[in-house]
Backbone as CSV, one residue per row, in Angstrom:
resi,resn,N_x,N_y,N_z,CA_x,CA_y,CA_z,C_x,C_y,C_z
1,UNK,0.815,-1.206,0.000,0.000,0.000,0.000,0.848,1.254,0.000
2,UNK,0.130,2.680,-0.627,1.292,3.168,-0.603,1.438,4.230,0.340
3,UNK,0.697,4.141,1.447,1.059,4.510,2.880,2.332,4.348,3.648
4,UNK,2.389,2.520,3.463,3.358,1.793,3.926,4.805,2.203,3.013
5,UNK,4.470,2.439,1.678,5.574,2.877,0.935,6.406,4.106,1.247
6,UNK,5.133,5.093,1.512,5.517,6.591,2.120,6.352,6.051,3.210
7,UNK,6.281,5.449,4.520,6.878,5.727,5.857,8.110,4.846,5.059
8,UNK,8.113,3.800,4.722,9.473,2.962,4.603,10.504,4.342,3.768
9,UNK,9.765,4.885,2.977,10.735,6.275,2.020,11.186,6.986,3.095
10,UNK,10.602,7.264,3.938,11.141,8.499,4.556,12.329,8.560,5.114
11,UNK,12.493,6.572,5.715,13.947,6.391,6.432,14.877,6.244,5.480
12,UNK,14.601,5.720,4.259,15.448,5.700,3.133,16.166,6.561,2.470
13,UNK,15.865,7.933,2.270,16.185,8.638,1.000,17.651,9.475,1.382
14,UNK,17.530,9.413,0.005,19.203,9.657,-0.216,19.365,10.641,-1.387
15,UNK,18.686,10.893,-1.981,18.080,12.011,-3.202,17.307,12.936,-3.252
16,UNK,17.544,13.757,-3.983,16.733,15.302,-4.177,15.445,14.539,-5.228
17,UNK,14.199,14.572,-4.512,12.950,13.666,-5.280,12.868,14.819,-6.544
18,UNK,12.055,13.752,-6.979,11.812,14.543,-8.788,10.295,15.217,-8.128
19,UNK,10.111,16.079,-8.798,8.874,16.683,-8.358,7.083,16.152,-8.433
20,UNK,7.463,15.303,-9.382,6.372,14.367,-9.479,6.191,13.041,-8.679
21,UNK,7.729,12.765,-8.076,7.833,11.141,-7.022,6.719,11.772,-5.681
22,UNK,5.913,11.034,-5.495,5.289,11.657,-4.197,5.643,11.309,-3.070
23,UNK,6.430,9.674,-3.353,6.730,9.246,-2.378,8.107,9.568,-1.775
24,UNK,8.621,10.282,-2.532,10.202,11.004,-2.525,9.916,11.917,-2.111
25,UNK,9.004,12.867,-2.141,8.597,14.387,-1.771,7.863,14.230,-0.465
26,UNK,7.592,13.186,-0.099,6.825,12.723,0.952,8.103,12.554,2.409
27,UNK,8.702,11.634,1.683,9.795,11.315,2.553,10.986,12.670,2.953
28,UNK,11.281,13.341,2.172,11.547,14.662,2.363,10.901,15.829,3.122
29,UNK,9.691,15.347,2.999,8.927,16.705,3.899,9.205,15.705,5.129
30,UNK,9.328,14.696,5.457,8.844,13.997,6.779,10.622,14.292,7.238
31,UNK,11.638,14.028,6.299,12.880,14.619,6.803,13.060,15.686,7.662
32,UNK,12.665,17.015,6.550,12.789,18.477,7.230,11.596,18.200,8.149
33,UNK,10.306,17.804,8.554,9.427,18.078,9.687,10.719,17.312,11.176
34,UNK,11.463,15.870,10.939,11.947,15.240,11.706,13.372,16.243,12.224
35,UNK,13.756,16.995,11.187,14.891,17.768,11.035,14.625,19.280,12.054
36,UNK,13.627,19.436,12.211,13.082,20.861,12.868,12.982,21.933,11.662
37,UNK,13.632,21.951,10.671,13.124,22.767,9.405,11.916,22.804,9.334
38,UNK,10.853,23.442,10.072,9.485,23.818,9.954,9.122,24.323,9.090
39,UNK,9.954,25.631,8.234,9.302,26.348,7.386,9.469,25.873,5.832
40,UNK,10.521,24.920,6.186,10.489,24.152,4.807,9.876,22.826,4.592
41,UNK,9.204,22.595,5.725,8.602,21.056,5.864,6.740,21.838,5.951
42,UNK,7.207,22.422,6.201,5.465,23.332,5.968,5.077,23.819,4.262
43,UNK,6.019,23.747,3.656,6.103,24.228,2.344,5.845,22.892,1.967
44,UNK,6.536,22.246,2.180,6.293,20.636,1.388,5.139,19.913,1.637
45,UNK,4.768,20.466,2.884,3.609,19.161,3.198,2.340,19.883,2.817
46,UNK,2.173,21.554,2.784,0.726,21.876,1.961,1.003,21.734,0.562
47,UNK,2.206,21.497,-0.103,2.292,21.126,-1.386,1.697,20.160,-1.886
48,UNK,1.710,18.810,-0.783,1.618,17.513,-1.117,0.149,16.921,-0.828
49,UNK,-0.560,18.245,0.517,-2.150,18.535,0.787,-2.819,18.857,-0.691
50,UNK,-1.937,19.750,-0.991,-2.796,20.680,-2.286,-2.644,19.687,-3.377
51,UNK,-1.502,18.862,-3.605,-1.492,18.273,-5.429,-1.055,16.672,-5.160
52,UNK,-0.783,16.018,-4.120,-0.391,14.763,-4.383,-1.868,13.637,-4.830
53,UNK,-3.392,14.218,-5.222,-4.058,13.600,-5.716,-4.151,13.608,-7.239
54,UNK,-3.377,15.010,-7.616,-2.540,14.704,-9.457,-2.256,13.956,-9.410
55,UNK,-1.311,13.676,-9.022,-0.354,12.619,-8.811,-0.129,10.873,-8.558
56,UNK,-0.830,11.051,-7.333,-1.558,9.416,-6.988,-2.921,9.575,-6.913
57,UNK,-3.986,9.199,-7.995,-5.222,9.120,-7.687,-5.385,8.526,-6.332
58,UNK,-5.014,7.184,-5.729,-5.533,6.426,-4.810,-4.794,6.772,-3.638
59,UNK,-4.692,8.296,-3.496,-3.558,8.405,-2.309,-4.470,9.391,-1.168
60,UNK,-6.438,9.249,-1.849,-6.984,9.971,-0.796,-6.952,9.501,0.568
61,UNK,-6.504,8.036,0.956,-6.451,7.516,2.401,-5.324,8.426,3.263
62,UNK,-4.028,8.704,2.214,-2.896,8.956,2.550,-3.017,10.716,2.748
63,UNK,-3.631,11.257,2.332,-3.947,12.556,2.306,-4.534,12.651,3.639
64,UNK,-5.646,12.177,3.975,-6.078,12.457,5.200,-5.780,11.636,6.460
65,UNK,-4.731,11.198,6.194,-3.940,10.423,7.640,-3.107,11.011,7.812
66,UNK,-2.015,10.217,6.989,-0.169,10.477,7.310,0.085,11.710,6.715
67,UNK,-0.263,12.814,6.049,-0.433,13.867,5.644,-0.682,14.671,6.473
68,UNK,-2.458,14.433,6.620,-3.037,15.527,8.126,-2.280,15.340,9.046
69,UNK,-1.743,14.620,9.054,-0.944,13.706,10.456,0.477,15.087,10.840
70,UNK,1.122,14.991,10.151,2.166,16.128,9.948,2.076,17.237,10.175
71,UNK,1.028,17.545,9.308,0.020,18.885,9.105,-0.278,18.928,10.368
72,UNK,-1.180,18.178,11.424,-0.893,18.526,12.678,-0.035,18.878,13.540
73,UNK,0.989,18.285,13.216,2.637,18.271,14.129,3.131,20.055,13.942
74,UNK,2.732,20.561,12.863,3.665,21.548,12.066,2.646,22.649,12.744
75,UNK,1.253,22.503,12.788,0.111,23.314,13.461,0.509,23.543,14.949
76,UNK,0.788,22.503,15.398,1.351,22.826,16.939,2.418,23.287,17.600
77,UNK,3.641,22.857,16.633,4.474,22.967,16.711,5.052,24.207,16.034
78,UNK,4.926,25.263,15.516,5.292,26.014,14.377,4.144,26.965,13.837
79,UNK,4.149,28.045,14.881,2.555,29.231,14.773,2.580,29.445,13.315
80,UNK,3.738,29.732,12.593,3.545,30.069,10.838,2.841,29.168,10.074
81,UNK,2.730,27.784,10.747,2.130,27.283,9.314,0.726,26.812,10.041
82,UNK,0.376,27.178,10.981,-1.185,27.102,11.952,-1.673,28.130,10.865
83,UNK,-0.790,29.284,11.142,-1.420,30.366,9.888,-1.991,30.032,8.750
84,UNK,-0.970,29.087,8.155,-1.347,29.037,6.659,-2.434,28.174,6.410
85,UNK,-2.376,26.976,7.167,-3.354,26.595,7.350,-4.681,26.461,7.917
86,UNK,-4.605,27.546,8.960,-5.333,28.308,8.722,-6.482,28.589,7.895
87,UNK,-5.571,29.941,7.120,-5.784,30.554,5.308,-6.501,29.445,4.746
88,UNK,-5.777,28.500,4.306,-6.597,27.308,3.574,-7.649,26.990,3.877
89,UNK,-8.219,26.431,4.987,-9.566,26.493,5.659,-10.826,27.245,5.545
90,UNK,-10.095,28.396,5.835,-10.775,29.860,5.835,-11.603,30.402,4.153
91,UNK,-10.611,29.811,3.240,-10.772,29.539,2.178,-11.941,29.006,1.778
92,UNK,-12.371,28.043,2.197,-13.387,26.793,2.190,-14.676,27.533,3.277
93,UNK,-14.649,28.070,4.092,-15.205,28.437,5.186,-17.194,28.774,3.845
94,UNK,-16.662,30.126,3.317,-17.853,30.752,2.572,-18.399,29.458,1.710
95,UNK,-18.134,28.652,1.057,-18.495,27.690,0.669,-19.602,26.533,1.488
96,UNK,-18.638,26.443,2.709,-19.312,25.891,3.418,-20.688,26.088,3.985
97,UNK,-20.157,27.390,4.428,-21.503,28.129,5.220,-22.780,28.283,3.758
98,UNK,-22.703,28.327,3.080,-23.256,28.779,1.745,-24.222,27.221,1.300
99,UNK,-23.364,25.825,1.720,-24.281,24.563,2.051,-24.409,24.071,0.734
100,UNK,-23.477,24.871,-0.480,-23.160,24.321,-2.096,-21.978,23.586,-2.147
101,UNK,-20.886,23.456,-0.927,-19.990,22.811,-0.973,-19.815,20.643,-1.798
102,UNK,-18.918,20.825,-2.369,-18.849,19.178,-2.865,-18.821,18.372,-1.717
103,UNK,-18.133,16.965,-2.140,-18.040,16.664,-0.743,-16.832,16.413,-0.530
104,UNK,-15.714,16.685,-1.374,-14.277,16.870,-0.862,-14.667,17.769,-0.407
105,UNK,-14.584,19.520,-0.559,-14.868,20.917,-0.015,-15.101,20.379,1.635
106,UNK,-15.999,19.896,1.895,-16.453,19.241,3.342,-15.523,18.873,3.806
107,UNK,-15.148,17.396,3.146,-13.779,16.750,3.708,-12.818,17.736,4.325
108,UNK,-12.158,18.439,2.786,-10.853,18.765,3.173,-10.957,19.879,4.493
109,UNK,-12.338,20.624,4.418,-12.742,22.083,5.581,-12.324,20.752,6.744
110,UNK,-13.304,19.853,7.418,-13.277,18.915,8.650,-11.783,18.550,8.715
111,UNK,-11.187,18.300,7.669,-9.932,17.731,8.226,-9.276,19.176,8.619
112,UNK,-8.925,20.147,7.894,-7.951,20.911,8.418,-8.997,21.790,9.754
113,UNK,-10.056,21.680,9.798,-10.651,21.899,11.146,-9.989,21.286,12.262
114,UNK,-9.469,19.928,11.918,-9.420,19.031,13.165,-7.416,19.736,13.139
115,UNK,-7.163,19.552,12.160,-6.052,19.848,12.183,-5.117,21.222,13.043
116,UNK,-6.423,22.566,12.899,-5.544,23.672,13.703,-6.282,23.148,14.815
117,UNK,-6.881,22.459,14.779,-7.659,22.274,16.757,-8.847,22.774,16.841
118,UNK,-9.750,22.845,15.817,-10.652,23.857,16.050,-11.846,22.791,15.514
119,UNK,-12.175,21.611,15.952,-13.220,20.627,15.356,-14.119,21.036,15.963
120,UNK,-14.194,21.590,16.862,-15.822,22.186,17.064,-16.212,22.920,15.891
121,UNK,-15.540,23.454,15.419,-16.507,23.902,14.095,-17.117,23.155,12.576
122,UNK,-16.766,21.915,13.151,-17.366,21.098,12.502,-18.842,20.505,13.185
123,UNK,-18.379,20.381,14.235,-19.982,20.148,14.929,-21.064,21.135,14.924
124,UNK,-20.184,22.612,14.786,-21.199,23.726,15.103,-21.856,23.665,13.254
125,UNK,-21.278,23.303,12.627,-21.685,23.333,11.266,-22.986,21.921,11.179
126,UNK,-22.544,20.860,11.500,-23.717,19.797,11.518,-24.592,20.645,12.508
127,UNK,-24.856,21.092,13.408,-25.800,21.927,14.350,-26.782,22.560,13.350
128,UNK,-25.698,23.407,12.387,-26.710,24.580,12.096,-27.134,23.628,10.636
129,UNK,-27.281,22.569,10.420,-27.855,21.695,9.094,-29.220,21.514,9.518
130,UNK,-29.230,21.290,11.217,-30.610,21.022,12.067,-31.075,19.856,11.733
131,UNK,-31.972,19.370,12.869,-32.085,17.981,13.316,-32.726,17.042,11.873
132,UNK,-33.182,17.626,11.336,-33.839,16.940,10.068,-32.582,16.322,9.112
133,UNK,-31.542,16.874,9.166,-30.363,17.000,8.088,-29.989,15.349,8.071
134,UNK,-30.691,14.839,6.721,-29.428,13.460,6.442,-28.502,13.642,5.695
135,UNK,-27.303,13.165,6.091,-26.051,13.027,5.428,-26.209,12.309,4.232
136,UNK,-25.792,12.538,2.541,-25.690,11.475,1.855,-24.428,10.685,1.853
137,UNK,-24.189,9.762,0.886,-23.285,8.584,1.030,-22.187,9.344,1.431
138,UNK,-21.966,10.280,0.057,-20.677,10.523,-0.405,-20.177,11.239,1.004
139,UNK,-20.487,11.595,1.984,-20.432,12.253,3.409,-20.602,11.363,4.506
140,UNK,-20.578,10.716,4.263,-20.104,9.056,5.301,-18.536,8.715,5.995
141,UNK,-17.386,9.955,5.019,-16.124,9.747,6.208,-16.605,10.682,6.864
142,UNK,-17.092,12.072,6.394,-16.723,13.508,7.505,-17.762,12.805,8.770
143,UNK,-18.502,12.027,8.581,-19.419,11.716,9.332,-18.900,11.152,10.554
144,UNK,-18.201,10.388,9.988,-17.693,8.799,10.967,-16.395,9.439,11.489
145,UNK,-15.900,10.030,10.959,-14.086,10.585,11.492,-13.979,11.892,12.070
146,UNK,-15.207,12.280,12.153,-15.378,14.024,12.247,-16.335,14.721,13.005
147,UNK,-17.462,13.915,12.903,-18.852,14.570,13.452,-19.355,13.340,14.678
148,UNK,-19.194,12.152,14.297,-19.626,11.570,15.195,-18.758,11.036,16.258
149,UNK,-17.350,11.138,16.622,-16.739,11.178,17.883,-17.199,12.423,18.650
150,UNK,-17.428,13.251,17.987,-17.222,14.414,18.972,-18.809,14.344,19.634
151,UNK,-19.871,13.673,19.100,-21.187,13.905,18.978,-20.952,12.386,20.509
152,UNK,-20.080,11.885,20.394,-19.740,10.793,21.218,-19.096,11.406,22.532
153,UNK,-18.304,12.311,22.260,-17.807,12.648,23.676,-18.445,13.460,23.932
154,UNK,-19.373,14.048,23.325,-20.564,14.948,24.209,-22.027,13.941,24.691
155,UNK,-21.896,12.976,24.240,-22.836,11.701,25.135,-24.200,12.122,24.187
156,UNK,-23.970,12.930,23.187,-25.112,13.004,22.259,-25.702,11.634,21.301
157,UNK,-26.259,10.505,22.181,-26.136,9.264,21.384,-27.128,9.417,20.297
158,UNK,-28.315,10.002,20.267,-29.360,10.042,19.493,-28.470,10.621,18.371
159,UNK,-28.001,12.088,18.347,-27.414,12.409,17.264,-26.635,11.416,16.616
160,UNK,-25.719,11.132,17.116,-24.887,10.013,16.395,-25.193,9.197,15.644
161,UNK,-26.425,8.031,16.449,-27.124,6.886,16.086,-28.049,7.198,14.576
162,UNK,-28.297,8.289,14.240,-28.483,9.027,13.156,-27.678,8.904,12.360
163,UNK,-26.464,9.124,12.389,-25.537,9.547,11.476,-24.526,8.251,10.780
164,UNK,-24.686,7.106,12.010,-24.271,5.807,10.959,-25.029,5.427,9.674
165,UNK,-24.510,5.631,8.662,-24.950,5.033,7.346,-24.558,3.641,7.115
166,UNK,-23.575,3.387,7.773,-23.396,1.738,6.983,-22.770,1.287,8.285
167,UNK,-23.945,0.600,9.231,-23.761,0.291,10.378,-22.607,-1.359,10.608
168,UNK,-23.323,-1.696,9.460,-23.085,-3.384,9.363,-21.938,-3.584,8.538
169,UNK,-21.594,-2.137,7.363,-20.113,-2.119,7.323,-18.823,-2.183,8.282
170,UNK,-19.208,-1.112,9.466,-18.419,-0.743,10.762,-18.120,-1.870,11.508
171,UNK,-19.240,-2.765,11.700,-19.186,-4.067,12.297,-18.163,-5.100,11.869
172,UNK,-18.305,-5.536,10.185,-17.496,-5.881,9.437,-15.948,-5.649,10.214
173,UNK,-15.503,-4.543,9.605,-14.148,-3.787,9.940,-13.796,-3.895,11.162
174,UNK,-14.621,-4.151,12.010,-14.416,-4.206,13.824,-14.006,-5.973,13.866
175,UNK,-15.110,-7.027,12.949,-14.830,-8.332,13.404,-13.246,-8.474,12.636
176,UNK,-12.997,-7.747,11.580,-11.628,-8.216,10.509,-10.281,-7.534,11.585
177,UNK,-10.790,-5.891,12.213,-9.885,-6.133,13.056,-9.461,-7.281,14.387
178,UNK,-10.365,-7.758,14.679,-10.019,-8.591,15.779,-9.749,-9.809,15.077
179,UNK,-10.022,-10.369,13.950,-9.175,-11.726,13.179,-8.425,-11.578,13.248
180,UNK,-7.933,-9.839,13.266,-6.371,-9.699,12.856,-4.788,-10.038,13.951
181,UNK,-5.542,-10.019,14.736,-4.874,-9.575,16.302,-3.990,-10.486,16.361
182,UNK,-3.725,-11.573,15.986,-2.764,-12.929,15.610,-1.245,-12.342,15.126
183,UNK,-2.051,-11.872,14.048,-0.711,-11.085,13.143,0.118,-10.252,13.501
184,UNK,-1.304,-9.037,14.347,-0.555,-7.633,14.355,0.354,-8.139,16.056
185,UNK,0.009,-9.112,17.051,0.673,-9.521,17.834,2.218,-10.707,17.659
186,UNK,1.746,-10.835,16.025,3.323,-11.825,15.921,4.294,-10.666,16.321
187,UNK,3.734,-9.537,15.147,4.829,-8.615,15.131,5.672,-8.212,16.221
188,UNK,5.062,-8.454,17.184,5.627,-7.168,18.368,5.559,-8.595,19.403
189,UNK,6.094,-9.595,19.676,5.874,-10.460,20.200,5.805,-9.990,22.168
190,UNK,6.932,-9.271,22.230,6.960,-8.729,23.910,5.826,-7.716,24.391
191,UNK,5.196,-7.409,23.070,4.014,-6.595,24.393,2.341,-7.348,23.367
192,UNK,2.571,-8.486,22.877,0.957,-9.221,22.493,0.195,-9.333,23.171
193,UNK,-0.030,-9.283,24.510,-0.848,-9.332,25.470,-1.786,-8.172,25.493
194,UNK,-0.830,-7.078,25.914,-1.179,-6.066,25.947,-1.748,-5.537,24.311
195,UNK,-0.791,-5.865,23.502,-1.747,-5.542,22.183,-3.233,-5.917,21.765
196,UNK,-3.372,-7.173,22.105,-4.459,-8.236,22.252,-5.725,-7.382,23.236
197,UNK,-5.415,-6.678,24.232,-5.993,-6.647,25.145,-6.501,-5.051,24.842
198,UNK,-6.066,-4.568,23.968,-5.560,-2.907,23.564,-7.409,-3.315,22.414
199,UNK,-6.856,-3.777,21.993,-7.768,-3.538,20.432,-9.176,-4.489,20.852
200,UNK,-9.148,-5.614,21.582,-10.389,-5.954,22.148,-11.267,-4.767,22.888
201,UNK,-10.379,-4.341,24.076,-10.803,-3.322,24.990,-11.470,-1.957,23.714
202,UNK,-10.856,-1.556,22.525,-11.632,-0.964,21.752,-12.736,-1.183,20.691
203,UNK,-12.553,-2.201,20.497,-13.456,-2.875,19.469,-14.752,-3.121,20.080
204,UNK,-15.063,-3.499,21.519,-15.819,-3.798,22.599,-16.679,-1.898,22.837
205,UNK,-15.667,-1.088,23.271,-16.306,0.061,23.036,-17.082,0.307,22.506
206,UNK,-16.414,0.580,21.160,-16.704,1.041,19.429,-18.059,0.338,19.501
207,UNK,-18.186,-1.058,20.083,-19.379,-1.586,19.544,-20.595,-1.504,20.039
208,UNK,-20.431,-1.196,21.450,-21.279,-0.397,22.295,-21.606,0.378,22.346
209,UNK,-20.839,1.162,22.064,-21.300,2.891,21.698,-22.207,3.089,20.641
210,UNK,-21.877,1.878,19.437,-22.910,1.980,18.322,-23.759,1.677,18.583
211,UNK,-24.007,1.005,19.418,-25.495,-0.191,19.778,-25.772,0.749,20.706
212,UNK,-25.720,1.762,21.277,-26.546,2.408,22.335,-26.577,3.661,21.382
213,UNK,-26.179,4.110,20.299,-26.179,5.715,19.393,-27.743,5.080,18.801
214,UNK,-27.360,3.458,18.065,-27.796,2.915,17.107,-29.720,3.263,18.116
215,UNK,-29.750,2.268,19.244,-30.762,2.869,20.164,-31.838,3.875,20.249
216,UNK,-30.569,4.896,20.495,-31.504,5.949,21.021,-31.551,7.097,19.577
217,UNK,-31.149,6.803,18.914,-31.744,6.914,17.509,-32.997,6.250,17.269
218,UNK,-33.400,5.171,17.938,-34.890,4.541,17.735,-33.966,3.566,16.354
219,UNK,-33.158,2.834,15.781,-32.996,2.628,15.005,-32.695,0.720,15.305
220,UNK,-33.625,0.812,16.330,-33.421,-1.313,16.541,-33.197,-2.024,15.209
């Protein structure tokens, strides 16, 4: 996958990337972010926000993980590029409020919401959609990664229990993680217990929490 490709690059490189390698330009921004070069690892990584989907069509997973992921580090760490990103956001903001937005426009606003720290304004935005508002498909991550934890740590279960669209997908992904637990415990053999005990103890949550959102949504 080429997530896994990105992190293995980053310890690797030994070259000035071509401007089109993403995974070279990737591993370079993760250099200068590891390097303390903030203002040049802030340059690279809204570069790679703004255009690495030219580039790798299938790299929207990677955009909003190990990407935002950085993009966070550089937000906290480094007030200049909170700024810029910021700007970018802010960008998206009139769109939003305006309720013509696509559903990247959504996406990318929630992620860099979460990113300067400011995800309440993603909730305050599902607020003002009002209680009638269904989400369509294509709005099923901002939903699940964005709107409904927070709708979770405010103990808002009804809201939530609303907002699962593909309940029996989630379930899925919850039983494949726990098949998995074999594997992801070969790896790390001295703390499997605790790994074992890590991802049950969440999966057990996760599944409760749905079944009581799922609830009081009225949605038996």
């Amino acid at each position: 996958p080429m997530a896994m490709s990105l992190l293995k690059g980053s310890l690797a490189l030994k070259y000035e990337p071509e401007p089109t390698d993403m995974r070279a330009r990737y591993a370079e921004a993760r250099a200068l972010l590891d390097a303390g070069r903030f203002d040049e690892a802030t340059a690279e990584f809204i570069w790679l926000w703004q255009h690495i989907g030219e580039y790798e069509p299938s790299a929207v997973c990677v955009r909003v993980s190990i990407i935002a992921s950085a993009l966070d580090i550089l937000a906290r760490e480094h007030p200049p590029a909170r700024e810029r990103l910021v700007a970018l956001r802010d960008e998206l903001t009139p769109v939003i409020d305006s309720g013509a937005a696509t559903s990247d426009e959504l996406q990318d606003w929630a992620v860099l919401c979460k990113v300067v720290h400011q995800s309440e304004r993603v909730l305050e935005w599902f607020d003002r959609m009002g209680p009638s508002y269904v989400p369509g498909p294509e709005h099923r991550w901002v939903m699940e990664c964005c709107v409904i934890p927070q709708l979770k740590r405010r103990e808002r279960w009804a809201d939530a229990g609303r907002l699962y669209l593909e309940p029996l997908r989630i379930l899925e992904n919850l039983h494949e993680m726990v098949t998995d637990i074999p594997s992801i415990a070969a790896l790390h053999p001295e703390g499997a217990s605790t790994i074992r005990a890590s991802i049950e103890e969440g999966v057990l949550g996760d599944v409760g929490t749905m079944y009581a959102s799922l609830r009081a949504a009225g949605r038996d």
